[in-house]
C-alpha positions as CSV (number, residue, x, y, z in Angstrom):
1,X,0.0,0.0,0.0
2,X,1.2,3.9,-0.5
3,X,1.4,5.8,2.7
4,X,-1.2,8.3,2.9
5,X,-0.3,12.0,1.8
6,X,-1.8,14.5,4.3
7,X,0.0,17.2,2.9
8,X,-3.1,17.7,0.3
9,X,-6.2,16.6,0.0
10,X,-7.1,15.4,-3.6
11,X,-10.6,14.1,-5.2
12,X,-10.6,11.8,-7.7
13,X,-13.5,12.8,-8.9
14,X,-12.3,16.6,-9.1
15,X,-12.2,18.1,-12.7
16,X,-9.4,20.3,-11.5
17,X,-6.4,18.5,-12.0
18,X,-2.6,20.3,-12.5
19,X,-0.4,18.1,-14.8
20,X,1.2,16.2,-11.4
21,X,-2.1,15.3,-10.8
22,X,-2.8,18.0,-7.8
23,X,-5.6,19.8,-7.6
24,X,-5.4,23.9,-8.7
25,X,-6.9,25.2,-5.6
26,X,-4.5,23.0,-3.2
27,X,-1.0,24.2,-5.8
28,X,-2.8,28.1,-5.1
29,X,-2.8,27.6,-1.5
30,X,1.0,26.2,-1.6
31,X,1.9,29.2,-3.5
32,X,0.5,31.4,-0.7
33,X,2.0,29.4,2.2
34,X,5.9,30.1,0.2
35,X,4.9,33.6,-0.2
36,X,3.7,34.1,3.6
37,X,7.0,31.9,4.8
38,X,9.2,34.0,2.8
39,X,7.7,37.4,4.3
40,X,8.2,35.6,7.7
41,X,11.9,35.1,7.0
42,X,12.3,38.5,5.9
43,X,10.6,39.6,9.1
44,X,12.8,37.7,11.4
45,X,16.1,38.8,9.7
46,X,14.8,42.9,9.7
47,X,14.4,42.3,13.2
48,X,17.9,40.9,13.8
49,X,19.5,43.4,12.2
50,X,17.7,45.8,14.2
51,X,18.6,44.0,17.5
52,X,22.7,44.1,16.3
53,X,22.3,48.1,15.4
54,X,20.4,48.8,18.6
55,X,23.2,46.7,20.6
56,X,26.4,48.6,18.9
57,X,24.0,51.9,19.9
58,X,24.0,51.3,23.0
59,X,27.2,49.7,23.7
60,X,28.6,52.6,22.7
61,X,27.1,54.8,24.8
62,X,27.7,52.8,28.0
63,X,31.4,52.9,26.9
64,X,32.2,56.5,26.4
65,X,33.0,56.6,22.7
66,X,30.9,59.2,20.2
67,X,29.2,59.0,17.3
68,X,30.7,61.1,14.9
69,X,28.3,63.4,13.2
70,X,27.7,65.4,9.9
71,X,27.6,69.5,10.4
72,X,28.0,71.8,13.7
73,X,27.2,71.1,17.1
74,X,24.5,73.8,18.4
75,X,26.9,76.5,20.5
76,X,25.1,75.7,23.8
77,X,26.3,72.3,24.1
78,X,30.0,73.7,23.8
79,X,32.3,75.1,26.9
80,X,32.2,78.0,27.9
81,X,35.9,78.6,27.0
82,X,35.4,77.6,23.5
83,X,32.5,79.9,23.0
84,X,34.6,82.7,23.7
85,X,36.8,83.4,20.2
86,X,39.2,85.5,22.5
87,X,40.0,83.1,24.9
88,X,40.5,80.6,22.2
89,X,43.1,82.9,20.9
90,X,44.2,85.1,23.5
91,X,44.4,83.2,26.8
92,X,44.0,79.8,25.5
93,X,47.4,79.4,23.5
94,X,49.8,76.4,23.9
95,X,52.7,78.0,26.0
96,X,49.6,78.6,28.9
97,X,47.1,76.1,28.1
98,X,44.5,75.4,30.6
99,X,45.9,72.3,30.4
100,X,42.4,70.5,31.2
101,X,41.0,67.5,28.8
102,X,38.2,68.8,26.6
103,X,36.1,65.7,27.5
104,X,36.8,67.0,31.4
105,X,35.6,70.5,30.7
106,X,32.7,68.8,28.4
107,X,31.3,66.3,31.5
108,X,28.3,67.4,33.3
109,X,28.5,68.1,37.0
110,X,27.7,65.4,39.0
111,X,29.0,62.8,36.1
112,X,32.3,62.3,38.0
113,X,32.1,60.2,41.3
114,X,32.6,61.7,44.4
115,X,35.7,61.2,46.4
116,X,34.7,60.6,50.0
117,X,36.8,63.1,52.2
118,X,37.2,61.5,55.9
119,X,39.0,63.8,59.0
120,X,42.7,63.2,60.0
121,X,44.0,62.9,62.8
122,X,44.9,65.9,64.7
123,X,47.4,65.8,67.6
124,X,46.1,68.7,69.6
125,X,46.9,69.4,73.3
126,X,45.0,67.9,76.0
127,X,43.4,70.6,77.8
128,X,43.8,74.2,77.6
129,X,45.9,74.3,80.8
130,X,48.6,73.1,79.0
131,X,49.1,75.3,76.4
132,X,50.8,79.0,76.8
133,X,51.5,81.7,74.4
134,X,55.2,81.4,73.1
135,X,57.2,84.3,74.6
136,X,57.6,86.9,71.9
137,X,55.2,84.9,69.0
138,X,54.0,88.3,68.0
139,X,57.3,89.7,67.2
140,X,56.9,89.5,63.1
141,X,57.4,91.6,60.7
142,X,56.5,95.2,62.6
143,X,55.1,98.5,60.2
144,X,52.4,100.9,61.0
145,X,49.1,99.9,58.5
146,X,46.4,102.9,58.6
147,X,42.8,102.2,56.7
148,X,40.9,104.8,54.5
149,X,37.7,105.9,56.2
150,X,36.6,108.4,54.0
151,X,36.5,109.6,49.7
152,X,34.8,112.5,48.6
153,X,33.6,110.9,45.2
154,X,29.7,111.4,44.8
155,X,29.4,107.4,45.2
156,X,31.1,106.2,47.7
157,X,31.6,102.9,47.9
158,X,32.0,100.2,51.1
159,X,35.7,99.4,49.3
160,X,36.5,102.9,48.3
161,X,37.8,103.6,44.7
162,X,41.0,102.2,45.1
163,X,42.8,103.3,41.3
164,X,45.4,100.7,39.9
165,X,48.1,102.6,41.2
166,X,46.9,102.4,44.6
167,X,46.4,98.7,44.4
168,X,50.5,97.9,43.5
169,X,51.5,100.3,46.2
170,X,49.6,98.5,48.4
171,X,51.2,95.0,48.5
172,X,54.4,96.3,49.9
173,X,55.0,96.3,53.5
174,X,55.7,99.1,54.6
175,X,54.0,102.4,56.7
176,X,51.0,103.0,54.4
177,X,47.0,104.0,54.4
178,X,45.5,100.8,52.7
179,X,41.8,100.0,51.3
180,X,40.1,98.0,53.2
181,X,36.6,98.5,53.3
182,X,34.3,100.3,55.9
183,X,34.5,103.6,53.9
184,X,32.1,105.9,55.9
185,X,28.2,105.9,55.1
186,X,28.7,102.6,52.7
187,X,26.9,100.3,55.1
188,X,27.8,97.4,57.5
189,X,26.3,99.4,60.2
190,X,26.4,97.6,63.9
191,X,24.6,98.8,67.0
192,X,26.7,100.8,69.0
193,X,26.4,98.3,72.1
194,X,27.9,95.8,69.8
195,X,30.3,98.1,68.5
196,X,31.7,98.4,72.6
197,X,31.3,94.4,72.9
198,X,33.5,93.6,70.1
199,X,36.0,96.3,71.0
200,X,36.6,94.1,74.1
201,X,37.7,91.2,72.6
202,X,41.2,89.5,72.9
203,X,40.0,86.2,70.9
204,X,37.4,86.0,68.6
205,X,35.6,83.4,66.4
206,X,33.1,84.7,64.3
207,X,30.5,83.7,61.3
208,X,27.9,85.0,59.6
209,X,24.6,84.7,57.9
210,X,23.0,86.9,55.4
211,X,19.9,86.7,53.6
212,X,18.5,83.7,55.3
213,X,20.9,82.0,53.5
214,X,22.0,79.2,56.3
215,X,20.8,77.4,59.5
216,X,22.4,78.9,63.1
217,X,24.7,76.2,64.1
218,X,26.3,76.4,67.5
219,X,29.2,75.1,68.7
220,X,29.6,72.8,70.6
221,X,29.6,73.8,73.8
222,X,30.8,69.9,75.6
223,X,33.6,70.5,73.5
224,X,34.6,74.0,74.8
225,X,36.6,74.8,77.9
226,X,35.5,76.8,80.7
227,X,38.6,79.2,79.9
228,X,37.7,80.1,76.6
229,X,33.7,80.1,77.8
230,X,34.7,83.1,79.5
231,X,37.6,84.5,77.3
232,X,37.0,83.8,74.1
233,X,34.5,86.3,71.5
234,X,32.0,83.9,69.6
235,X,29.9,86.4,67.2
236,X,27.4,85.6,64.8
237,X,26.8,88.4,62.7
238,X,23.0,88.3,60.8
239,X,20.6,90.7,59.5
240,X,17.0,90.8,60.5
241,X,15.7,88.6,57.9
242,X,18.0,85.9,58.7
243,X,17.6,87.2,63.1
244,X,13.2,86.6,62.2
245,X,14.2,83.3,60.4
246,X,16.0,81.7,63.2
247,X,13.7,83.0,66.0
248,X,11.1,81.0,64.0
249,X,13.3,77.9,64.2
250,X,13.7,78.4,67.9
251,X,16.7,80.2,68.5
252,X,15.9,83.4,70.3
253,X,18.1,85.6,71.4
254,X,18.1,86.4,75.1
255,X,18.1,89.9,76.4
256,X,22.0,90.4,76.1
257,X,21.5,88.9,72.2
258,X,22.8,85.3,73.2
259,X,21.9,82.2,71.1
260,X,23.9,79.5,73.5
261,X,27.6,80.9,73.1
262,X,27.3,82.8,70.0
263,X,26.6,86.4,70.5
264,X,24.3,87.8,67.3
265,X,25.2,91.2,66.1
266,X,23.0,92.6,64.0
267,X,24.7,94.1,60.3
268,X,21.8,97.0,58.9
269,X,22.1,98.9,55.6
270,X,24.4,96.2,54.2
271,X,27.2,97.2,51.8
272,X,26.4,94.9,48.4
273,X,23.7,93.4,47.0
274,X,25.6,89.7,46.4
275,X,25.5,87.9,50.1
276,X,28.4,86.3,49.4
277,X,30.2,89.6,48.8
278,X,28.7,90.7,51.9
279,X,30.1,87.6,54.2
280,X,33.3,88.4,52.9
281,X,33.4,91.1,55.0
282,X,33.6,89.7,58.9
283,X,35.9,86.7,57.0
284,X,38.3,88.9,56.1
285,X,38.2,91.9,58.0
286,X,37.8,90.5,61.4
287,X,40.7,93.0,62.6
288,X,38.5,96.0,61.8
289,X,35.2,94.4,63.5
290,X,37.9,92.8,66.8
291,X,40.0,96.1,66.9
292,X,41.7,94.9,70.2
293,X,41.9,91.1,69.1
294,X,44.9,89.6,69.0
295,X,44.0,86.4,67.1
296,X,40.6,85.3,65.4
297,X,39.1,82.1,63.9
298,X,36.4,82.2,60.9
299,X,34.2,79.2,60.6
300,X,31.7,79.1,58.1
301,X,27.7,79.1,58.9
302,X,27.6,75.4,56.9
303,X,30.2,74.0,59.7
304,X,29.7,73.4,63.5
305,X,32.5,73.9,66.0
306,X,33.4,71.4,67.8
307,X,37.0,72.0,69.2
308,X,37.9,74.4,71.8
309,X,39.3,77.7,70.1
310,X,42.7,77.9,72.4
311,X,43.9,74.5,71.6
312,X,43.1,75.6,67.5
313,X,45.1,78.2,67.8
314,X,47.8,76.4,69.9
315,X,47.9,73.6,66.9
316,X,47.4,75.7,64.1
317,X,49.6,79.1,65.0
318,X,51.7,78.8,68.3
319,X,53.6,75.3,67.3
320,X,54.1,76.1,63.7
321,X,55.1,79.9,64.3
322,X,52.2,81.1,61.8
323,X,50.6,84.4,61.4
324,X,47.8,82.9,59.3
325,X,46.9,79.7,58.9
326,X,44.0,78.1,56.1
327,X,43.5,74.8,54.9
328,X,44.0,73.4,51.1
329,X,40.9,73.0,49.1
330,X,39.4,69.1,49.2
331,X,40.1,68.4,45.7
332,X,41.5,71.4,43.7
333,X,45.0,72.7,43.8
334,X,45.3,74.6,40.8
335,X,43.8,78.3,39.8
336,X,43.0,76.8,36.4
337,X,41.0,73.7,37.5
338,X,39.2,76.8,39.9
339,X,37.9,78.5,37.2
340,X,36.7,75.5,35.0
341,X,34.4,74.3,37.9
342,X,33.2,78.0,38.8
343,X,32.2,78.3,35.2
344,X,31.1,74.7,34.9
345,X,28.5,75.0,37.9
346,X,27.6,79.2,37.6
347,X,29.0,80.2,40.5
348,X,29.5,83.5,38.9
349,X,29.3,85.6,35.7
350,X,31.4,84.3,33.6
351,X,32.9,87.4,31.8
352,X,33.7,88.8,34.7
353,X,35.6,85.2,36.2
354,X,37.8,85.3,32.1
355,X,38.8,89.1,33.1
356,X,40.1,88.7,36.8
357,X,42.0,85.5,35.8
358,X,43.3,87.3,32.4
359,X,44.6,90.2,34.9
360,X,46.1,87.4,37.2
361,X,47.5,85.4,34.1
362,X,49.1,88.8,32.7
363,X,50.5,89.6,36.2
364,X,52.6,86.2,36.4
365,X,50.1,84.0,38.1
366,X,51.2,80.3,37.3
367,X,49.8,76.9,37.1
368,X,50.3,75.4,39.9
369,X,53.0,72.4,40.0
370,X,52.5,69.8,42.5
371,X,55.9,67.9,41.8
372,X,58.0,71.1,42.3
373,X,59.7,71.1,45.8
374,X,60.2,74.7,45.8
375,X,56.4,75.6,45.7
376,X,55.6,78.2,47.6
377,X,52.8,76.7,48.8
378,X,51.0,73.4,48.6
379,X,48.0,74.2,47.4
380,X,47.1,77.2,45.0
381,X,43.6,77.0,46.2
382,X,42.6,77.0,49.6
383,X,39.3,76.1,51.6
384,X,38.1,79.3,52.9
385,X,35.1,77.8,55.6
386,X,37.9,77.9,58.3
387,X,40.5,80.7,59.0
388,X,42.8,81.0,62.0
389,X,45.2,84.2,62.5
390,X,47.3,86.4,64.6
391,X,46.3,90.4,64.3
392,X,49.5,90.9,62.9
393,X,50.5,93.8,60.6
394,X,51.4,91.2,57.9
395,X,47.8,89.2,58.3
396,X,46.0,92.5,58.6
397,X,47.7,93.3,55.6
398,X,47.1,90.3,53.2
399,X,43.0,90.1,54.4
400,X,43.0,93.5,53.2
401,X,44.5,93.1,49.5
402,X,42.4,89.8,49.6
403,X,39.7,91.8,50.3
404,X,40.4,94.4,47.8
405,X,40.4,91.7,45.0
406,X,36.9,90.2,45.9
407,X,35.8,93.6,46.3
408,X,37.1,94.1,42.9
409,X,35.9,91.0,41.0
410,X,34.5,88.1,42.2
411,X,33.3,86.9,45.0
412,X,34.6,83.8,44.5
413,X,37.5,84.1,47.0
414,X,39.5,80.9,45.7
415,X,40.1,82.8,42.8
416,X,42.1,85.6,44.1
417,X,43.9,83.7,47.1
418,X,47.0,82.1,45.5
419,X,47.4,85.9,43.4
420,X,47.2,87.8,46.7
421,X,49.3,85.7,48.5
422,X,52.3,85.4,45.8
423,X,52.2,88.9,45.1
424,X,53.0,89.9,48.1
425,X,55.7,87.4,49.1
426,X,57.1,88.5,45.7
427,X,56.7,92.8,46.7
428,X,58.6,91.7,49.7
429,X,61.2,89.1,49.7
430,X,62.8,89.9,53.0
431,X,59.4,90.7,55.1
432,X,57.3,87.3,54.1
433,X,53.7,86.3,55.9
434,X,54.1,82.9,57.6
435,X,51.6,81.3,56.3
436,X,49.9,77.9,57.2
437,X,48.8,75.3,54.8
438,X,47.5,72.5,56.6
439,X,45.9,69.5,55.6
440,X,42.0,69.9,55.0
441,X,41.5,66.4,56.6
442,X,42.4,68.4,59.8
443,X,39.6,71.0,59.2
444,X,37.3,68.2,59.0
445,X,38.5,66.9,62.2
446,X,37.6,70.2,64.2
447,X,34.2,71.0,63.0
448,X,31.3,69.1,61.4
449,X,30.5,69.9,57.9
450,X,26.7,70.5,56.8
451,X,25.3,71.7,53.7
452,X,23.9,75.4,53.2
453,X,20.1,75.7,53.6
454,X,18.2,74.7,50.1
455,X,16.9,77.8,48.7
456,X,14.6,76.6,45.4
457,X,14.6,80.6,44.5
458,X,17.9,81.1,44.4
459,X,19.3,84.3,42.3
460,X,20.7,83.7,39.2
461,X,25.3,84.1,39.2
462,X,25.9,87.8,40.0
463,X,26.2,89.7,36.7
C-alpha cells in the first residue's frame, strides 16, 4: 500500500487536476503558504539586524565613545571657554594652556564620582591648661598699617575707589594708608552696644549669615573649655531677615542677644547686593570688627564647631610659628582647574571670572605644579570655611589686599587667594607672611560639615 499524503487533499472525482495530478486550488494555496514563509523570513532577519544596530548603539554609549556626526554642534552644548573666540586665541594658546582634557571640561556636574573626604588625625593638646602663648610669638614683621575711612567721590563705595596705582603700592609692606573696606556711610552698620562688645575682645571666632541664606549652628559647647567660655568672642553676625528666620526655628536671642555661646550682632544697611560679597566682610576683615583682638578664627555658617578655640590656635599658630593659617581646598589645587568648575556650575558671571584670571595670568600667576619642591605653597587653592590668624600687621595686611580683590571682581575668593598671597611674598622678599597650609582632613576633624540651607529661589550668578 502507499502511505497516505496529508499534505493535500485530492478528489478523484475533481475536474481540477494540475499536470502532477494536484488539484489547482491545493497548488494556489501552496503558492500562498511560500509567499507568507518568505515574508516571515524576511521579518525575522529585519528584526535581527535591528537587534545588532540597537546593541552597537548602546554599547557605545555605556562605553564613552561618540558617534561622529555630519555638520556643527549647536553652541550651547560647547564650553564656555570655547565659546569665547578671544579666549580661544588670547588666553587659550599652547605656552599657557588650561591644560584641562576637553572631554573633562565637556562632563556634566555630578557625572564624575565623588571622592569621600574623611578627617585626619589631629594631635592637639589635652586641655587648655597646658598650652601657653610662646614668649615673643608676636614679634613678626613690625610697620604701621592705617585704613581709608573716607572719599569725597559722589558714590562712595563700602571698598573705596581704590585706582590701579593704589592697588600695586599697596602690597608692599611698609607704613602705608591701605583700602580696606568700611568707607564711611557705605553700610555694615552695627549697633553701637555691639560696637563696645567687640571692641573688648582678645580672641574672637566669628560667622555669619546673610539673607537667610544658612541654619544657626552652634558650637559645641561639651567641646569648649570653661577658659575660653569666658575668654574667648563667639559672634554671629546676621541681619533681620535671617535674626526673624532663626527666632522662627527656635533660637531666640536672650536679652544680652545670646543664642547658646554665639553672641548675634545685627549688620543693617548692608554694603552689596551679592551675600556672598557681603560675608566676605567679617571673613576677612575680622581685625576692623575685633579692633583689640589679638587672634581670630572664621568658621563658616555650613560648619559646626566642635574643638575648643585655644587649643586651635595652639595647633594651628603657636607650634608652627604662623601668622595665618588656612586649609587646602578638598580636591582642587590649581587656579586653572578653579575656574573651570566656577564656570562649569555658575557660581558667577562668567565674563567677569575670564577678566580677573586674564589680569592674574598677565601679572605672572602660574599653574600650579604639585611635583615642584620649591612651591611656595601646597596648594594654590585654599578652603576658605575655616581661617585662624594672629592680628598681625602682615595678616592685617594680606586680608586686606584679599579683600580688595573680591571687592574688585569676584566673589569667588578661591580665585584671588593664591594671586594675593604670591604677590606679596614677591613685593617683599625679606618681610614674608608665615603662612599655614594644613591638611583639610584636619579641618574636617575640628568642625562638622553640613550643607547650606536649600533655597529653590535662588538668584541667578551675579552679573
Amino acid at each position: 500500500m502507499l502511505p497516505e499524503r496529508r499534505s493535500t487533499v485530492v478528489s478523484s472525482s475533481s475536474p481540477y487536476l494540475n499536470p502532477s495530478g494536484q488539484n489547482d486550488n491545493t497548488f494556489l494555496l501552496l503558492r500562498r503558504g511560500k509567499k507568507f514563509g518568505g515574508r516571515i523570513v524576511k521579518l525575522k532577519l529585519s528584526h535581527v539586524f535591528l537587534f545588532f544596530v540597537s546593541l552597537f548603539f548602546f554599547s557605545c554609549i555605556f562605553s564613552g565613545h561618540r558617534l561622529l556626526f555630519h555638520g556643527n554642534i549647536g553652541s550651547e552644548f560647547l564650553p564656555h571657554f570655547e565659546q569665547n573666540t578671544y579666549l580661544k586665541n588670547h588666553m587659550f594658546a599652547s605656552d599657557i594652556d588650561i591644560g584641562l582634557n576637553k572631554s573633562n571640561i565637556e562632563k556634566p556636574p555630578g557625572s564624575k564620582k565623588r571622592n569621600k573626604h574623611l578627617p585626619c588625625e589631629v594631635a592637639l593638646a589635652e586641655s587648655v591648661d597646658h598650652i601657653l602663648e610662646p614668649q615673643g610669638y608676636l614679634n613678626f614683621t613690625r610697620f604701621s598699617l592705617g585704613f581709608v575711612e573716607t572719599e569725597t567721590y559722589d558714590k562712595p563705595r563700602f571698598g573705596g575707589h581704590q585706582t590701579l596705582k593704589e592697588r600695586e603700592r599697596s602690597y608692599s609692606a611698609i607704613d602705608q594708608t591701605v583700602h580696606c573696606g568700611f568707607v564711611k556711610g557705605t553700610g555694615f552698620d552695627l549697633n553701637e552696644k555691639d560696637r563696645a562688645y567687640m571692641k573688648n575682645c582678645v580672641v574672637s571666632v566669628s560667622s555669619c549669615i546673610f539673607g537667610s541664606s544658612d541654619f544657626l549652628r552652634r558650637p559645641a559647647s561639651k567641646k569648649i573649655s570653661d577658659f575660653s567660655k569666658r575668654n574667648v568672642c563667639f559672634v554671629m553676625f546676621v541681619d533681620e531677615q535671617t535674626l526673624s528666620k532663626i527666632a522662627s526655628e527656635g533660637h531666640v536671642p536672650d536679652k544680652q542677644g545670646f543664642v547658646g555661646l554665639w553672641k548675634t550682632v545685627v549688620v543693617s544697611n548692608l554694603p552689596y547686593t551679592d551675600m556672598r560679597k557681603t560675608g566676605k566682610v567679617p571673613k576677612f576683615l575680622s581685625h576692623r570688627l575685633f579692633p583689640s583682638s589679638r587672634y581670630s578664627i572664621w568658621i563658616d555658617s555650613k560648619m559646626r564647631l566642635t574643638t575648643d578655640p585655644m587649643l586651635i590656635i595652639d595647633f594651628f599658630l603657636w607650634r608652627t610659628k604662623s601668622e595665618f593659617a588656612i586649609s587646602n581646598h578638598y580636591d582642587r589645587h590649581c587656579v586653572w582647574d578653579e575656574v573651570i568648575q566656577n564656570k562649569r556650575l555658575n557660581k558667577y558671571n562668567h565674563s567677569a571670572i575670564d577678566e580677573q584670571f586674564m589680569i592674574y595670568r598677565s601679572d605672572g600667576l602660574k599653574k600650579f605644579d604639585p611635583s615642584d619642591p620649591n612651591s611656595p605653597l601646597p596648594s594654590y587653592v585654599p578652603e576658605g570655611s575655616f581661617i585662624v590668624r594672629a592680628h598681625t600687621p602682615m595678616s592685617n595686611l594680606f586680608t586686606c589686599l584679599w579683600f580688595n580683590e573680591v571687592d574688585r571682581f569676584t566673589s569667588r575668593d578661591q580665585l584671588s587667594f593664591a594671586y594675593t598671597y604670591l604677590k606679596l611674598q614677591r613685593s617683599n622678599p625679606d618681610r614674608p607672611l608665615r603662612l599655614n597650609m594644613f591638611k583639610d582632613c584636619e579641618r574636617r576633624a575640628l568642625t562638622k560639615l553640613f550643607h547650606h540651607r536649600v533655597d529653590s529661589s535662588a538668584p541667578s550668578p551675579p552679573a
